[in-house]
N, C-alpha and C positions, 0 to 999 in steps of 0.2 A: 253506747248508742251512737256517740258521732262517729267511733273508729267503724262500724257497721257501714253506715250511710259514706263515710269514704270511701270503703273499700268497694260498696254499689257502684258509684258514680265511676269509679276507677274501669270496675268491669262495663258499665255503658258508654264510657269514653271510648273503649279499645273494643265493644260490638261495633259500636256506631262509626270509627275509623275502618275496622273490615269492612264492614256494608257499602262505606265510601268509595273503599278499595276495589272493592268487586263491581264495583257500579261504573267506575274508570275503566277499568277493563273492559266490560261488558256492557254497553250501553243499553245495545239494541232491547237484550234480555231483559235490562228492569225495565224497558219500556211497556217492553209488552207483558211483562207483568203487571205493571201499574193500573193500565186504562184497563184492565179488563174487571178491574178489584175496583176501580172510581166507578165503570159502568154501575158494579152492582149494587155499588151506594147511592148513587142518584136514582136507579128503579126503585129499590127499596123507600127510600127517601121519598119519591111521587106517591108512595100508596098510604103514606102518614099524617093525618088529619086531625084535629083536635078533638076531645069528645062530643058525640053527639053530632058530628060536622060529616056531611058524606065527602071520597074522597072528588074531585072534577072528572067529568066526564068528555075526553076530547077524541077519544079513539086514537089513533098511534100519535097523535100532535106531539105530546107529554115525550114520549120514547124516540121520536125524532130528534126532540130539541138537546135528550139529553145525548144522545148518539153524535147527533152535532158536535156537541160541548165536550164529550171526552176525542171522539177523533182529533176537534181542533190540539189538542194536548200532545197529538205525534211530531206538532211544530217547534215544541216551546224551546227546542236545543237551538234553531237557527233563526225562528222570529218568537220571541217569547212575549212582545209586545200584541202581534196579530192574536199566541193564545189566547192572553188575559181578554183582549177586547172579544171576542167569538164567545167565551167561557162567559162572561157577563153580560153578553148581550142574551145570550140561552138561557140564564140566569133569571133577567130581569123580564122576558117573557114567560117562563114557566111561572114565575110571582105574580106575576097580570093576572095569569090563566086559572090562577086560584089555585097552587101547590103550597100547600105550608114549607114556611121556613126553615127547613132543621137543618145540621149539620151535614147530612146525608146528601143531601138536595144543593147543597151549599162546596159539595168534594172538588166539582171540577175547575171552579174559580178559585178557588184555596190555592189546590194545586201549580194553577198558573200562576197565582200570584207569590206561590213559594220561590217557583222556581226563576221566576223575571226578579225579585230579591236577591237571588242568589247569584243572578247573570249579569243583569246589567248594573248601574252604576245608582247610588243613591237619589240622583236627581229625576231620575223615569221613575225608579220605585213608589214616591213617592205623588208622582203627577199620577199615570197608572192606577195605584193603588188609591190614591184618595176619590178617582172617578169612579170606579167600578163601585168602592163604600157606598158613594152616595147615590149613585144610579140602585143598586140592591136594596137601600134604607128607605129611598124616595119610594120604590116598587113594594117594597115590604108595609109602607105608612101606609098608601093607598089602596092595596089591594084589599080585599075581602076575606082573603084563606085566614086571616089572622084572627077572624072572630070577632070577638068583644075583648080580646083583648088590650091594655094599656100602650100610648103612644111612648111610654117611658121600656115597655120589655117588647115595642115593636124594633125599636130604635136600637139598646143597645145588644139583646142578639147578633146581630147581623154585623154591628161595627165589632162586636169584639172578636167573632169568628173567623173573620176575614182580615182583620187584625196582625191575629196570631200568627199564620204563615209568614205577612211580612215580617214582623218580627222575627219569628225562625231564619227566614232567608237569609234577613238579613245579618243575623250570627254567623251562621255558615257563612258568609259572604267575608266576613271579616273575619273569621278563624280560616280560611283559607290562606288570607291574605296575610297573614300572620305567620302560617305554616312557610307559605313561598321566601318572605322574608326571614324568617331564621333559617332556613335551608340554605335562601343566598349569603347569610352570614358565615353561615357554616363554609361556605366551598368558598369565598374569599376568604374565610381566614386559616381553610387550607392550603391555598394557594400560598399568601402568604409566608405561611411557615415554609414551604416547599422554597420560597427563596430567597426566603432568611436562613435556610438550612444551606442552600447552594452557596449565599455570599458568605455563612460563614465557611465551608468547604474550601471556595475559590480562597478569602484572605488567608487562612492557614497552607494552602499549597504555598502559595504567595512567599510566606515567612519562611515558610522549611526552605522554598528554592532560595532566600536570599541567607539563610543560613549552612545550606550547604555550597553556594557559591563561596561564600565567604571563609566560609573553612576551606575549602577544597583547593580555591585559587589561590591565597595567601599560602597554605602551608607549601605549594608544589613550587609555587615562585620562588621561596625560600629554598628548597630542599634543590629546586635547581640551579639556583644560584650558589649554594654552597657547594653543591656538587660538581660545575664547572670551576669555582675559586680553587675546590683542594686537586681537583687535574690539571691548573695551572701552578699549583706550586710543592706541585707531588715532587720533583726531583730537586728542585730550589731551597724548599724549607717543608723539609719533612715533618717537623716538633708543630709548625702553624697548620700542617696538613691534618692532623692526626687531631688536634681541637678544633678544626672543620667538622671533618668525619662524626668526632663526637656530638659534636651542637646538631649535626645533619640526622645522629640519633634521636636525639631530641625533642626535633624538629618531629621527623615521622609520629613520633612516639605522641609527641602534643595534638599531632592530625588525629590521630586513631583515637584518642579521646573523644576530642568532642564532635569527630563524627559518631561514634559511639552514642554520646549525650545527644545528640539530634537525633538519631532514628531511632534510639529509646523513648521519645516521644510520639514517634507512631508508633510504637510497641506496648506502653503502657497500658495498663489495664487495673491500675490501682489497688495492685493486689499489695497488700499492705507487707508480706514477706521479702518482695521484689528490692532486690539491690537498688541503694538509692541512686538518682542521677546526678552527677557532677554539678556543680552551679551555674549558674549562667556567667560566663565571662564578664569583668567589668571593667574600671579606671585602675582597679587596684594588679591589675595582672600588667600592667602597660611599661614595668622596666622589664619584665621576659620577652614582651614583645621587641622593645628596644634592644635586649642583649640578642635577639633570634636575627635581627635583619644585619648588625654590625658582626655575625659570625658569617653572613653572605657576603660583607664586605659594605654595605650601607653605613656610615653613622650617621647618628641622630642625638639630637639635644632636643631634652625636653626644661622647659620654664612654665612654672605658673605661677602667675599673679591674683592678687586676691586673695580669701579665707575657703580654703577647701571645706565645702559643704557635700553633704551627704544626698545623692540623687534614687530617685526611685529608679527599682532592676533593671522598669525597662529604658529609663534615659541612661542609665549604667551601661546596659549592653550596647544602645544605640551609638554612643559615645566612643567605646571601644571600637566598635565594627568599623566605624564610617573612618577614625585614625588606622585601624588597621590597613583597609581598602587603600586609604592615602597613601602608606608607606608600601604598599605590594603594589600600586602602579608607579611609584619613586622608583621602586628596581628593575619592574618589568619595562618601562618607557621612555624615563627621566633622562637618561645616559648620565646621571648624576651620584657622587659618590657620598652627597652629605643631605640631610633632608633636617627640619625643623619643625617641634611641634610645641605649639602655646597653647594653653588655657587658662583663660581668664573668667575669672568667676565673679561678675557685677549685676549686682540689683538681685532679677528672679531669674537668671541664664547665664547659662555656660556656654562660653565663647570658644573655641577651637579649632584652631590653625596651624595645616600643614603644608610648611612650603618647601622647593629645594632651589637649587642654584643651576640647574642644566638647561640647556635653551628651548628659549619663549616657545611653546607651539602650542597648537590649536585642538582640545581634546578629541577622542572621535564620538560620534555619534551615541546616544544609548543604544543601546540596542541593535546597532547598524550591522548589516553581513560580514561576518567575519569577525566581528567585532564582542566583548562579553556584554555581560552586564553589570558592571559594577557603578557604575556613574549613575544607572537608572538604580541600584539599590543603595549608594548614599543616599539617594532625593528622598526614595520611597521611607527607609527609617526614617530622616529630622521629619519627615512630615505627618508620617503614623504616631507620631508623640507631638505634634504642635511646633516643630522646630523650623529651622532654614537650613538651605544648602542653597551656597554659591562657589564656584570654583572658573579657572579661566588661567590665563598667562600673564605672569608678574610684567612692568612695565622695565626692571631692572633685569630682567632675565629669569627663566625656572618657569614654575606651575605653582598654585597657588590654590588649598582647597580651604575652604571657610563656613564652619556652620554655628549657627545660632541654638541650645537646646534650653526646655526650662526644668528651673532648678524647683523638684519636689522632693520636699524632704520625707524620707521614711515615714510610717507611722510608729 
């Protein structure tokens, strides 16, 4: 029985939304459907008299007032206030004039008063609507059409008939407003997604461009640092030329991976057959890195103080990246043949510093013309993990890069 009456109420929710529908569309139409269907209930309605009771005799008066009362009705979309008053005032004189009260007789104030419920604002509906009650009730007590009958079934007729529209209206009124609000929900929180979809787009370009900078720059810095060392000592020392050459295989050979590994991440598609992708570079790969830049001809020392602690992947990479950057601006600008990197592991962070000994100067620009970007993609990693970067020109001489990361341990 109840799944019955759901599945009712289901199909008169979604008539009664078409009807809505078609009525937006279409105004004019259901207007002029409407009054011509109210006309015939209010004629109908004047000729209904109690028993025994003849109906009044006024000659067209009666067909006037109701003609009145449903035209005033073509107002109620731009003054819905002037309906209801015109419709109650036709009202309250047709009840004078001795027309019994019935529903019929009672269509064109209804209507106004559905539809001023429906339009204007709570606070009219209900000044509006509580006048017209009592002007119809007062006319309904005193007139005569009513008989003998009871000041108790003069009375609440008329309040509850008239009632009812506001009520309706006033549902409608507030299931519209309901409708408009989850609609507006809907399209902010499709907007939303739409640029939370963008930023997350834009940070992953982000990553990949400072991933494939970082590969790209580093390895070629090397590869052309070795490759001018072993043209300079091609006929001097052939046996150091020829462990150039080789490390400068190496070298290509370490580029081609993890460009590889990077744009298999736009490639992925998580097909579970799919060749796995190489790991992400860490702290632990950081003597190849050392032994790749002193086959260019850089040395480096590395020291760390502290208890080596275990860093989560992405302070792992972050950490690598930003000493790699350091030592491939060491070779590309430093005019320096020895570079320095510390890490010190205190408290919840990792300290690490790479400095060299070639003279003082002044970095260029992020991002400046001409210029790359690797100083803007130190910053951007310590800072996409919680970290710091500072760098500048030692007071003793050289360059001096310095970041702060925090230490999270695995799970």
């Amino acid at each position: 029985m109840s799944s019955n009456l759901e599945r009712y109420a289901d199909r008169l929710e979604k008539y009664s939304e078409r009807v809505e529908q078609y009525a937006d569309r279409h105004p004019r139409l259901i207007d002029l459907a409407v009054i011509p269907t109210l006309m015939g209930c209010v004629l109908l309605g004047s000729s209904l008299t109690l028993p025994g009771v003849a109906p009044p005799d006024h000659g067209g008066t009666g067909a006037a007032l109701m003609g009145v009362s449903c035209l005033a009705l073509l107002t109620y979309r731009s003054h819905p206030r002037t309906a209801v008053v015109v419709t109650a005032l036709c009202t309250v004189i047709a009840v004078v004039l001795g027309y019994l009260v019935t529903p019929l007789l009672l269509a064109p104030v209804m209507a106004a008063l559905y539809w001023l419920a429906t339009i204007t604002d709570p606070a009219t509906t209900r000044l509006f609507g509580a006048t017209a009650i009592v002007a119809v009730v007062a006319a309904s007590v005193l007139a005569d059409s009513m008989g003998d009958l009871s000041l108790l079934i003069r009375t609440i007729g008329p309040v509850f008939w008239l009632m009812l529209p506001i009520v309706g209206g006033s549902m409608a009124r507030l299931r519209r407003a309901y409708l408009r609000a989850v609609q507006a929900r809907a399209e902010h929180a499709e907007r939303t997604r739409e640029e939370e979809a963008r930023l997350r787009v834009t940070e992953e370009r982000m990553r990949i461009a400072r991933e494939l900078h970082d590969v790209v720059a580093h390895h070629l810095a090397l590869a052309n640092a070795q490759a001018g060392t072993a043209a300079h000592l091609a006929l001097t020392r052939p046996e150091q030329t020829k462990r150039i050459l080789t490390d400068l295989t190496g070298t290509t050979s370490s580029a081609l991976r993890e460009l590889k590994a990077t744009l298999g991440l736009l490639r992925q598609n998580d097909d579970p057959t799919a060749d796995p992708l190489e790991p992400a570079p860490g702290l632990a790969r950081l003597p190849e890195l050392v032994a790749a830049c002193e086959s260019a001809g850089l040395g480096v020392s590395v020291t760390t103080e502290g208890e080596p602690r275990p860093l989560s992947p992405g302070a792992d990479l972050t950490a690598f990246r930003i000493v790699q950057e350091a030592l491939t601006n060491v070779t590309k600008h430093a005019g320096s043949h020895y570079a320095r990197v510390r890490l010190v592991y205190s408290g919840s962070r990792l300290v690490i510093t790479v400095s060299d000994d070639g003279p003082a100067t002044t970095p260029p620009p992020a991002a400046a013309p001409g210029r790359g970007f690797g100083i803007l993609g130190m910053r951007e990693r310590a800072h996409s993990i919680g970290g710091e970067l500072r760098l500048g020109p030692r007071p003793e001489g050289g360059f001096e890069v310095t970041t702060a990361l925090p230490l999270i341990p695995e799970a």
